[in-house]
C-alpha positions as CSV (number, residue, x, y, z in Angstrom):
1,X,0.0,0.0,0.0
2,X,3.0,2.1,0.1
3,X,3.7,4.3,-3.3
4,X,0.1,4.4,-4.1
5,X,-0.9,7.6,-5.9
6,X,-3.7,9.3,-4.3
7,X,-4.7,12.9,-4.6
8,X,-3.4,15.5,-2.1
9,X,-6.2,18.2,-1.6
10,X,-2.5,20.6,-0.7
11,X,-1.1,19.7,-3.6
12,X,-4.1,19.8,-5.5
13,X,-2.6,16.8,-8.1
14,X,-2.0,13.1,-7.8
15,X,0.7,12.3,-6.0
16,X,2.8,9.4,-4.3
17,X,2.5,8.6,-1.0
18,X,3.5,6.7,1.8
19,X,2.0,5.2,5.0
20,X,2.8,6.4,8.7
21,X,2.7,4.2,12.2
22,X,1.1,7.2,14.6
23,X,-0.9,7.0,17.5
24,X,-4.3,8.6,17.2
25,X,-7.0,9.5,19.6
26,X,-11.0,9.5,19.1
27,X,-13.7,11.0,20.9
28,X,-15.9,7.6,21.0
29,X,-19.5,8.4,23.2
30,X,-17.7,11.0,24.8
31,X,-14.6,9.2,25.8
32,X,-11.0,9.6,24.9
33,X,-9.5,6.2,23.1
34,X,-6.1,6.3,22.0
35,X,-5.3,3.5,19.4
36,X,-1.6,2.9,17.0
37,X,-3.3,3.8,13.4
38,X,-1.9,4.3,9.7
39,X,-2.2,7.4,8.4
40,X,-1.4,8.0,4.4
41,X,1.2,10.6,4.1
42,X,1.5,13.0,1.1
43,X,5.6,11.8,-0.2
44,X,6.3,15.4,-1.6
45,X,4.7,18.0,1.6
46,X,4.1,15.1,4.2
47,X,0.5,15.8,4.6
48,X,-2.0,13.9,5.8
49,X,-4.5,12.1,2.9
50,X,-8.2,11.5,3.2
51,X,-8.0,7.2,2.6
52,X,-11.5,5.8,3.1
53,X,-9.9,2.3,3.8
54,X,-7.3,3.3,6.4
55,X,-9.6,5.9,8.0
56,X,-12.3,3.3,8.5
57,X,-9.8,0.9,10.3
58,X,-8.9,3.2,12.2
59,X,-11.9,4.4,13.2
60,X,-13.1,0.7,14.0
61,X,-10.2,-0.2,15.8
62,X,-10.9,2.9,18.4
63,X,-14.5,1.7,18.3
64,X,-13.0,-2.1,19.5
65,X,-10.8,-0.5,22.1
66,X,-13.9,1.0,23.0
67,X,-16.1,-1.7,23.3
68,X,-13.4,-3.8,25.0
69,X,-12.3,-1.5,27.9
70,X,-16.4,-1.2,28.3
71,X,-17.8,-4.4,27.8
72,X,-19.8,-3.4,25.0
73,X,-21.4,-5.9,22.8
74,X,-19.9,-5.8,18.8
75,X,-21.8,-5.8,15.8
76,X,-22.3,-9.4,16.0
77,X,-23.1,-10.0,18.9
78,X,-26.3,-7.6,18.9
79,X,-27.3,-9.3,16.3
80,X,-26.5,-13.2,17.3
81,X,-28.8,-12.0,20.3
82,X,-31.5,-10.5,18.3
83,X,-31.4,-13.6,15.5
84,X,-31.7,-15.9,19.4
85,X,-35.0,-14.6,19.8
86,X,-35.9,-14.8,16.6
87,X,-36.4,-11.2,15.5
88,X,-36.3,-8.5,12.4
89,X,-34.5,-5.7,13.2
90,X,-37.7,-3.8,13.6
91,X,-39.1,-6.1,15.7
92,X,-36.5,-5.9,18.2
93,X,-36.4,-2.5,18.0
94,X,-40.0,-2.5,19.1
95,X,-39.2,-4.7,21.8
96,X,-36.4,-2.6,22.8
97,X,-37.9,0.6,22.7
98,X,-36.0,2.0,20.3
99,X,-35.7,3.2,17.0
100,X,-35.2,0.5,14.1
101,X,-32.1,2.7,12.2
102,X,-30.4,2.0,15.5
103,X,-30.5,-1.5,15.9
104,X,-29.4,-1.3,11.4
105,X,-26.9,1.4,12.6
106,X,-25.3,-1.0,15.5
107,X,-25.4,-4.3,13.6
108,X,-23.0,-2.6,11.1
109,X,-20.7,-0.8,12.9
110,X,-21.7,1.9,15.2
111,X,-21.3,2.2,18.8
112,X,-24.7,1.9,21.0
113,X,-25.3,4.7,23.6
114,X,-25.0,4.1,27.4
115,X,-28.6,3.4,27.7
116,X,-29.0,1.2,24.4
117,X,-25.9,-0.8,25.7
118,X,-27.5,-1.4,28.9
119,X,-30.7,-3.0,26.9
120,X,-28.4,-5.2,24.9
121,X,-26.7,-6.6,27.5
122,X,-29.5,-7.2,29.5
123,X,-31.4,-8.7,26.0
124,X,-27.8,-11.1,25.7
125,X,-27.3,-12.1,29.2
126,X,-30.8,-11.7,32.1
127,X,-33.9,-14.3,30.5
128,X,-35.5,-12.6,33.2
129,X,-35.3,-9.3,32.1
130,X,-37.0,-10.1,28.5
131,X,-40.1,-12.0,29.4
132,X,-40.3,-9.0,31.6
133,X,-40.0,-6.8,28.5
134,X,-41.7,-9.1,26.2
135,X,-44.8,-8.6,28.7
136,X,-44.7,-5.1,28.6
137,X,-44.4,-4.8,24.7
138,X,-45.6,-7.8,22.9
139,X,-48.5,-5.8,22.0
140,X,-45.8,-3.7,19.8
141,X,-44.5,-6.6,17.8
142,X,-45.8,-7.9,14.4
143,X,-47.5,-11.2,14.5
144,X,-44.5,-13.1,13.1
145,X,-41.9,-11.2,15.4
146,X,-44.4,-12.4,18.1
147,X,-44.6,-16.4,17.1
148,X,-41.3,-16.3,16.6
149,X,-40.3,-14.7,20.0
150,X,-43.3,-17.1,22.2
151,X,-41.4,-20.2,20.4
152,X,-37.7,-18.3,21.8
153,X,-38.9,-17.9,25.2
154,X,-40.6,-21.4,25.8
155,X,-36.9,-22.5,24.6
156,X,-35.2,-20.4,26.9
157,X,-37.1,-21.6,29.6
158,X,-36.6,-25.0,29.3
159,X,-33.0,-24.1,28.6
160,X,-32.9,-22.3,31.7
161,X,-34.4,-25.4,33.8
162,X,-32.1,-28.3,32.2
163,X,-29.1,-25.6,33.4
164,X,-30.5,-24.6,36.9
165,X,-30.7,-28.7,37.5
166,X,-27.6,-29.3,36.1
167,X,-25.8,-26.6,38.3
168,X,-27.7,-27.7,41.7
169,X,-25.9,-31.0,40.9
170,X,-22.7,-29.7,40.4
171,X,-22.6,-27.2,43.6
172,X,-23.6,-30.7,45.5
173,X,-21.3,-32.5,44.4
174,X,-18.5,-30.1,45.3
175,X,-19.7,-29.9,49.1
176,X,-18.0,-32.7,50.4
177,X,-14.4,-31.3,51.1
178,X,-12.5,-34.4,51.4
179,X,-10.9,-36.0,48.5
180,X,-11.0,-39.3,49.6
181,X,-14.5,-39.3,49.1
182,X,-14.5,-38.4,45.4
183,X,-11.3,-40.2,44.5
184,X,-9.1,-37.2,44.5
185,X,-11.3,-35.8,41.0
186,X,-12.7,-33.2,40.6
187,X,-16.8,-34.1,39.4
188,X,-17.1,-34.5,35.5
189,X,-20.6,-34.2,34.1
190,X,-19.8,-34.6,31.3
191,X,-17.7,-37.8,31.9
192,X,-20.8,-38.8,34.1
193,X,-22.8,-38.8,30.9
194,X,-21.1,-40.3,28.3
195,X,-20.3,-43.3,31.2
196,X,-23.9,-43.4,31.5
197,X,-24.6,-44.0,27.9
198,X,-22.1,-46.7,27.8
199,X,-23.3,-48.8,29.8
200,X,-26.9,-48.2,29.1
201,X,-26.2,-48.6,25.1
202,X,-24.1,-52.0,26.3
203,X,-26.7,-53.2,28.2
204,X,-30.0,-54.0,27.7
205,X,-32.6,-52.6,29.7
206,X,-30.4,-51.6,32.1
207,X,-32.2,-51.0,35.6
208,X,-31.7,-47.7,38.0
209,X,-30.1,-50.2,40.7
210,X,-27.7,-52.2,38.7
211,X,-26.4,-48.8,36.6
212,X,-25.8,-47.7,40.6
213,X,-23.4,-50.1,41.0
214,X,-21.9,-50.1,37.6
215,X,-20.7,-46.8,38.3
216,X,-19.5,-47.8,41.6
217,X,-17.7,-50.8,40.6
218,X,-16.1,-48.3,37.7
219,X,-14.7,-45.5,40.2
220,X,-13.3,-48.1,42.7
221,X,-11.5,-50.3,40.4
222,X,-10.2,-47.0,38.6
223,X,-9.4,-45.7,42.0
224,X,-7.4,-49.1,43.1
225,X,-5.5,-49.0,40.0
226,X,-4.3,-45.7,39.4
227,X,-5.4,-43.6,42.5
228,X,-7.7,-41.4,41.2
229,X,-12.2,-42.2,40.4
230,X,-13.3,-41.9,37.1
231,X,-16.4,-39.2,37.5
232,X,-15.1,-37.5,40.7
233,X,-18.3,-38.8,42.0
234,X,-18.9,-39.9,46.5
235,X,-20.9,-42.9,46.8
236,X,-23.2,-43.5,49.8
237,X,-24.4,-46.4,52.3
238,X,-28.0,-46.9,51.3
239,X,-30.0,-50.3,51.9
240,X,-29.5,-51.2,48.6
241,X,-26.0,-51.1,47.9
242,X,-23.5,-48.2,47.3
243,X,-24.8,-45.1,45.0
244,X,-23.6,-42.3,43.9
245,X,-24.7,-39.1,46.4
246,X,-27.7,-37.3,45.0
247,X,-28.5,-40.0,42.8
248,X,-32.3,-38.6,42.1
249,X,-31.1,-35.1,41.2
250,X,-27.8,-36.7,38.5
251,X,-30.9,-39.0,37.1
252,X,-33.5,-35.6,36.8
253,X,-30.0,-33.7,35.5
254,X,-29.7,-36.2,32.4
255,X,-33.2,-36.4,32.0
256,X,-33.6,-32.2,31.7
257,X,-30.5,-32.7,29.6
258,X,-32.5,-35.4,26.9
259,X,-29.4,-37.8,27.3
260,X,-31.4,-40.5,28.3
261,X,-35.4,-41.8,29.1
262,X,-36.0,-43.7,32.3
263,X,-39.1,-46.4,31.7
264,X,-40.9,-48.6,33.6
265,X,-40.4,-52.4,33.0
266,X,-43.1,-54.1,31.3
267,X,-43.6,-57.4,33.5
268,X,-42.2,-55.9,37.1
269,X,-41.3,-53.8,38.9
270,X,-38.8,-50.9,38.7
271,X,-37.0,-49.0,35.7
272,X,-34.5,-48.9,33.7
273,X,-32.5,-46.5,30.9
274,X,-32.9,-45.1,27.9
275,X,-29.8,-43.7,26.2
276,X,-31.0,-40.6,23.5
277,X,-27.6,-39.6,22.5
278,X,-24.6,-40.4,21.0
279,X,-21.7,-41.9,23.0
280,X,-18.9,-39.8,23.0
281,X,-15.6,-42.2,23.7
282,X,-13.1,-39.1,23.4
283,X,-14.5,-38.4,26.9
284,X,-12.5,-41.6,28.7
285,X,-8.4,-41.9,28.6
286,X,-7.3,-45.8,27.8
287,X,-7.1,-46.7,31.4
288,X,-10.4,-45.4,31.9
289,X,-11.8,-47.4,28.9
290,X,-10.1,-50.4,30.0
291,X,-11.7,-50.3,33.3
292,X,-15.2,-49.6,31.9
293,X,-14.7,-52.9,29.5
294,X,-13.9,-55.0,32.6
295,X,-16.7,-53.7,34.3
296,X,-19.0,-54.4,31.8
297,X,-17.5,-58.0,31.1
298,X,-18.0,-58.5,34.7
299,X,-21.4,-57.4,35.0
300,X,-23.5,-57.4,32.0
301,X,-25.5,-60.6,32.9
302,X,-25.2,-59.9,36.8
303,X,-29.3,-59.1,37.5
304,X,-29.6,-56.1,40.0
305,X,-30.5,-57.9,42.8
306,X,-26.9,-59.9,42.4
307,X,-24.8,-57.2,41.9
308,X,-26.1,-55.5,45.0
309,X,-25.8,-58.7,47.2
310,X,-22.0,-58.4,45.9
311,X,-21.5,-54.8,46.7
312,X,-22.9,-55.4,49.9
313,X,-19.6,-57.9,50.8
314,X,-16.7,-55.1,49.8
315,X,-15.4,-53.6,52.8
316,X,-16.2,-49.8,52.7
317,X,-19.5,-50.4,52.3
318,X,-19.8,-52.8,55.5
319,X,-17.6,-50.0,57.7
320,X,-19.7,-47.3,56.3
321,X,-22.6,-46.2,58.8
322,X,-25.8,-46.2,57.1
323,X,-26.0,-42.9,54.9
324,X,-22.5,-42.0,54.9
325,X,-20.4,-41.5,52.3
326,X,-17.9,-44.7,51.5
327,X,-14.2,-44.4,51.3
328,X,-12.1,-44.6,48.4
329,X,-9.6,-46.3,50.7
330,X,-11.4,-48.9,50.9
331,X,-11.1,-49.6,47.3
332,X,-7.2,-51.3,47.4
333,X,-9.4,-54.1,48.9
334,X,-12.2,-54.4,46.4
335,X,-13.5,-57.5,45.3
């Protein structure tokens, strides 16, 4: 871009010209933002020249800095959040209270004002906050702007419910303090699931109970040969066995999540899984996938009422008082 002939309004002819490394500062929404621009420099007088392409960089690059240092939303982002909700750019203008060459003006470019910001955000990052707006203004909004925003929100909701679930999960698992009762690991939902859909897709019909002690049988034999659990999962006493703590909230967690169904036997009593996505094996190292196999080999024809009679003989669980947690110590002397 150097040598370029442009025409110098001092010079008043075409002339060649050169670029120049400067540091520049803009007045964006009423703040000073200093940036390093390129400025095209007149080769004969050294003057600055109008260049539509440099200026605009330039321009944009103080506009980043700007959003950056602010926590302003860019161009795309206002409109991957007004494309979530399924919106024109009049639409959410309407919904926003705002004009609709603003919304055009910021998806291109251009720099919200304090107050519009404050509405993005709050559109990007508080569901709350828009079915309260929605209420107020859904009369404003044409009937197709309106479908498509009712559809959003039901969406959103149920988005918000699978991650509320999910997260009560998560902060219980993280309350006991002592790594000897989650196998020194931190918890892994997502190694959780995919273990989950493992057994369940290797497995027929594979009952609540037995997939308790699957899981079990998979973090102590881990634990015993390597010194760390699988899942980063504690397991409790309960009548019936070892299982995982908070087993009814990981179950509803997977079941707000659509990885699996949970159906009632046909000919008696109890239930067992469904698995409604794909197995991911990238989630398990080779020692983790070797110990899953051997669990599997172990157990696959073991009924549930077996495999808890056998956990009920390993150690922990029989120096475990009823309802507490079980010891990965214990697990150097697993059957």
């Amino acid at each position: 871009m150097n040598n370029e002939i442009f025409y110098c309004e001092d010079c008043k002819d075409d002339v060649s010209t050169y670029i120049e490394d400067r540091e520049e500062t803009f007045n964006v929404r009423g703040e000073d933002i200093t940036i390093n621009s390129q400025v095209r420099v007149c080769e004969h007088h050294h003057h600055d020249i109008y260049d539509e392409v440099l200026d605009s960089k330039n321009i944009e690059m103080a506009f980043e800095k700007f959003r950056w240092e602010n926590d302003y939303l860019n161009p795309m982002e206002i409109k991957e959040t007004r494309e979530k909700y399924g919106l024109s750019q009049r639409g959410f203008a309407s919904l926003l209270g705002v004009g609709s060459a603003s919304i055009a003006r910021y998806e291109t470019g251009a720099v919200p004002t304090k107050s519009h910001h404050t509405l993005l955000k709050n559109m990007r990052d508080n569901h709350g906050f828009v079915k309260d707006l929605y209420e107020i203004n859904a009369n404003k909004l044409k009937r197709l702007d309106k479908q498509r925003m009712e559809e959003r929100l039901d969406h959103e909701d149920a988005q918000s419910i699978i991650e509320e679930t999910i997260q009560l999960y998560l902060k219980k698992t993280q309350i006991e303090t002592d790594p000897i009762y989650n196998g020194y690991i931190k918890f892994n939902f997502d190694k959780l699931m995919n273990l989950i859909i493992y057994f369940s897709k290797n497995i027929g019909m594979l009952s609540k109970t037995k997939l308790m002690k699957l899981l079990f049988y998979t973090d102590f034999r881990h634990f015993k040969e390597t010194g760390l659990s699988v899942t980063g999962l504690s397991y409790k006493k309960l009548p019936y066995g070892p299982v995982p703590n908070h087993h009814f909230l990981m179950l509803d967690s997977l079941l707000e999540k659509e990885a699996i169904d949970i159906v009632p036997f046909d000919s008696y009593e109890g239930e067992y899984i469904v698995p409604l996505i794909e197995l991911n094996m990238d989630a398990f190292d080779k020692d983790e996938l070797n110990i899953i196999h051997s669990v599997v080999t172990d157990f696959k024809y073991t009924n549930a009422q077996n495999i808890s009679d056998h956990s009920h003989e390993e150690e922990g669980y029989k120096q475990a008082e009823l309802n507490d947690l079980i010891s990965y110590e214990y697990a150097e002397i697993l059957k």
